[in-house]
N, C-alpha and C positions, 0 to 999 in steps of 0.2 A: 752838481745837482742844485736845483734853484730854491731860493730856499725856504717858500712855500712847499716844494715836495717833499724837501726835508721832515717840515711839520707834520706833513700829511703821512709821509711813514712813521714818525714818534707815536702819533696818532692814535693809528690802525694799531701799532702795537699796543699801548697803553687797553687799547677797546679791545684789542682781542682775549689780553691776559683778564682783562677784567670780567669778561663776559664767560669765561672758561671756570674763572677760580672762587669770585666772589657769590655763587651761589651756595658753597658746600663753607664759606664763612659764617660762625654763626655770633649772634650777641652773647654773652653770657652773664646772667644776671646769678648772685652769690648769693647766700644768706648766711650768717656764722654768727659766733658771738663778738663779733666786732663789729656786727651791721649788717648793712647791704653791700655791698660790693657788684662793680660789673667791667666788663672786660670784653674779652673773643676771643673765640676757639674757633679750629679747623676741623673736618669730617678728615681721617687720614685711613679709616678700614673701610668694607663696605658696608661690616655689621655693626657699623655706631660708633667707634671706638672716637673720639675726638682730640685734639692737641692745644696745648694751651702754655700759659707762664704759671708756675708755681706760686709765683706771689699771689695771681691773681685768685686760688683757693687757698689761700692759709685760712686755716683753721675749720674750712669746711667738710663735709659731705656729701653733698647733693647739691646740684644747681639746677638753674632752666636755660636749657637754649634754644635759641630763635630764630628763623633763619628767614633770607629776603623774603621769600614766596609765602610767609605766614606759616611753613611749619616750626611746631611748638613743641619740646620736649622735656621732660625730664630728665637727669644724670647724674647717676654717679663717681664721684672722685675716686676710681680707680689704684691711681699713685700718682704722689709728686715728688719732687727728688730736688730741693733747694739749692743744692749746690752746682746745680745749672739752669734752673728756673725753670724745669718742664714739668707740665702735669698731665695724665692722661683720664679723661672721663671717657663713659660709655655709655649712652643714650640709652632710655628706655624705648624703643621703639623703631621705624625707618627715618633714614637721613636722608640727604644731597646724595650724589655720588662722591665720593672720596677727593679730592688734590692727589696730584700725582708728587710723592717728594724727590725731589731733586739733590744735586751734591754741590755743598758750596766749597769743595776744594778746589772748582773749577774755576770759581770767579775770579775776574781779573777788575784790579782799579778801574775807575770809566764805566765798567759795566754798568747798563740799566739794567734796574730795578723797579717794580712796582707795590708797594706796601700796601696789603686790605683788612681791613679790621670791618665791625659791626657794629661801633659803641652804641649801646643806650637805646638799644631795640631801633635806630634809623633804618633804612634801608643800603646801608653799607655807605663806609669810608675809602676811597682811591688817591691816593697821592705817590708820585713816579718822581724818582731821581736817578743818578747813581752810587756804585759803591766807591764812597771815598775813600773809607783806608778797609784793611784784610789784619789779623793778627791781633786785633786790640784785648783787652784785659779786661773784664767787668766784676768788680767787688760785689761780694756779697753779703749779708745779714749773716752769715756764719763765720765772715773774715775769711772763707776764701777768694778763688778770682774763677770766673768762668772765661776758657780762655777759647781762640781764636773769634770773637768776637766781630762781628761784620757792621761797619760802620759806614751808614749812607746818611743821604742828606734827602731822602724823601721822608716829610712831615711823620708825625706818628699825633695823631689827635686824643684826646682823651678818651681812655676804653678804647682803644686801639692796640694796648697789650697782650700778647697771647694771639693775635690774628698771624696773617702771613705778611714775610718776605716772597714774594716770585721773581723768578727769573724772564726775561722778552719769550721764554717758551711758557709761560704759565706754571713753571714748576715749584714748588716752592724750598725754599734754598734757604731761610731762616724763620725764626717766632719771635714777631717785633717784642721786645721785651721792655724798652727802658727810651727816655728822651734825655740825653745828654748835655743839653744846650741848645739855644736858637741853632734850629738848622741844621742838626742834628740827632740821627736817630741811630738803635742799637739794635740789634738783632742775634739772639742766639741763631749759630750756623745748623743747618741740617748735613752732618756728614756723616761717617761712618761710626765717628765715637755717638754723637747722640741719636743715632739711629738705632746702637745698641742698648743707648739708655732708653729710649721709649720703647722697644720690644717688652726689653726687663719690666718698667713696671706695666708694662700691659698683662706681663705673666705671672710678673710676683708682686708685684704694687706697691716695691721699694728696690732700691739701688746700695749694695752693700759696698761701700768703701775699707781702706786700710788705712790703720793712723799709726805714723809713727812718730809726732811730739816734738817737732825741730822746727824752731823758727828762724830764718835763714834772710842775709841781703845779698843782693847781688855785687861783687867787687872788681874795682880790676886790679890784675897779679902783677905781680914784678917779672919784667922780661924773663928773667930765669925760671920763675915758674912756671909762667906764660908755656914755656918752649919746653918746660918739662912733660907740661900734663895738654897741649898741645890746643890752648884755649886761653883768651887774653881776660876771662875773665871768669870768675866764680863764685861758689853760693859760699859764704861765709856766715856756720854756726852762730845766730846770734842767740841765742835762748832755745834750754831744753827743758820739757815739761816732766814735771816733778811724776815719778812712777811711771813714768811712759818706756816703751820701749827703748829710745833711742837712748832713753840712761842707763837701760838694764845692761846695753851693749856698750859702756861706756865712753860714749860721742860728748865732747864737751863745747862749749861755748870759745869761740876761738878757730877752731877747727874750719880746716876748708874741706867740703864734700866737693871730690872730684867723681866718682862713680858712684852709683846704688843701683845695685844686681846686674850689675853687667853693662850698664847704661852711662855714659858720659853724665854728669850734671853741672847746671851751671846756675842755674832760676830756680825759684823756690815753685812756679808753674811745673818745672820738669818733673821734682817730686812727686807734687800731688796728681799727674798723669802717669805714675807708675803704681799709685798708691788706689790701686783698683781689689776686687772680691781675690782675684787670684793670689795677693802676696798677703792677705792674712793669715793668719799663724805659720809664716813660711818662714824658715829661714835663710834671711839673704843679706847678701856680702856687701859690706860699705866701705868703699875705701875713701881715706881722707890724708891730708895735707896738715900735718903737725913738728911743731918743732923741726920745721927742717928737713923732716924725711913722711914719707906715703906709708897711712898706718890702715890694716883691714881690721874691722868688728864684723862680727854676725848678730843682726836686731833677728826679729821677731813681732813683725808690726800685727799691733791686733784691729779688731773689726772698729770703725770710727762711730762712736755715739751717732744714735737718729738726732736729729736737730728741726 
């Protein structure tokens, strides 16, 4: 292929994604008591429902969004759920038609992507790259990590947070969230877990986690271990929280968690993807790596503070 036509298909892709998805992008302008604030949100129901970053409503209620074509709305902050940076509003009124969302379990490295935000009431933000890495980690203001994190190299401009990642089909496959570095941008994934978390707060207008109080690093084991528990490396107890669960159940600092409820563990991300609404006030089986021999407790994890 010559490599003018090359271009000419990046192109046509680029224009077609943009012309499909940037009209249901909306600006999102904030007011709270920290200010003004602005951002961008997606139309993702037919009846209003919008998608956005968490950070970009901290502390609000209400916002206005904006959209290319001059419609103008009011909304409310439905739910947001910090520990993966999504927030859902709901328009007063009719929107765009919806984005269609996508699954980014599918992407592979190299994939293009097209990133669209709204910042600052313009008539929309476009910048295309691909996905450079899949899997990344993103810290949060609560000291957790938001994990499989999708990391591309198409720009994310100011107020560009909370807009979309699309896929060359127009789907949208993450919510630019964060800029990392020149040339670098972050995108919470739309897959199956956060598709479950934007249901939830669209129905309950919070996300109820389980806390069970272990602060953990990742190690690597001595071959003997290694080949016992059948993993060259693991999550070793570094600090347990005073009255928390995991001390009711006797877990101490030292300790290598090899399972929790059934589940292999190795990262302290593995935890906190088991530490969902279902294993509150459950009781479930921890085995760990003490003194030489695999010891089981039964925690009791309770519901994790709003934050």
């Amino acid at each position: 292929m010559a490599e003018e036509d090359a271009l000419d298909a990046y192109s046509r892709t680029v224009v077609r994604v943009t012309e499909l998805v940037l009209p249901s992008v909306a600006s999102l302008t904030v007011r709270s008591a920290r200010g003004v604030g602005a951002g961008s949100a997606s139309v993702i129901t037919p009846d209003g429902f919008l998608l956005t970053s968490a950070h970009v409503v901290a502390g609000a209620q209400q916002a206005t969004v904006a959209f290319a074509d001059g419609t103008q709305r009011d909304a409310d902050v439905v739910g947001r759920d910090t520990l993966s940076d999504l927030a859902v509003l709901l328009a007063r009124g009719g929107c765009p038609p919806p984005v269609e969302l996508g699954d980014a379990a599918t992407l592979r490295v190299g994939q293009l992507v097209v990133a669209l935000g709204n910042p600052s009431g313009l008539a929309g933000s476009v910048t295309a790259g691909i996905v450079s890495a899949l899997g990344r980690s993103l810290p949060t203001a609560s000291g957790r990590v938001i994990d499989e994190v999708i990391q591309t190299d198409a720009s994310l401009n100011p107020g560009n947070s909370g807009g979309v990642l699309a896929d060359g089909t127009g789907r949208m496959i993450g919510v630019n969230t964060a800029v990392a570095g020149v040339g670098v941008g972050l995108a919470v994934p739309i897959n199956s877990t956060t598709k479950g978390i934007i249901d939830t707060l669209m129905t309950y207008g919070r996300v109820r986690r389980a806390w069970l109080g272990i602060a953990g690093i990742e190690i690597v084991l001595s071959p003997e271990l290694a080949a016992r528990i059948g993993s060259p490396t693991g999550l070793q107890v570094a600090g347990v929280s005073e009255h928390s669960p995991a001390e009711a159940a006797g877990i101490h600092p030292g300790d290598i968690v090899v399972e929790l409820d059934r589940k292999r563990i190795v990262t302290t991300t593995a935890v906190q993807r088991l530490m969902v609404e279902d294993a509150i006030d459950r009781p479930i089986e921890i085995t760990v790596w003490r003194n030489g021999a695999l010891v089981d407790v039964i925690a009791v994890p309770r519901e994790l503070p709003r934050v």
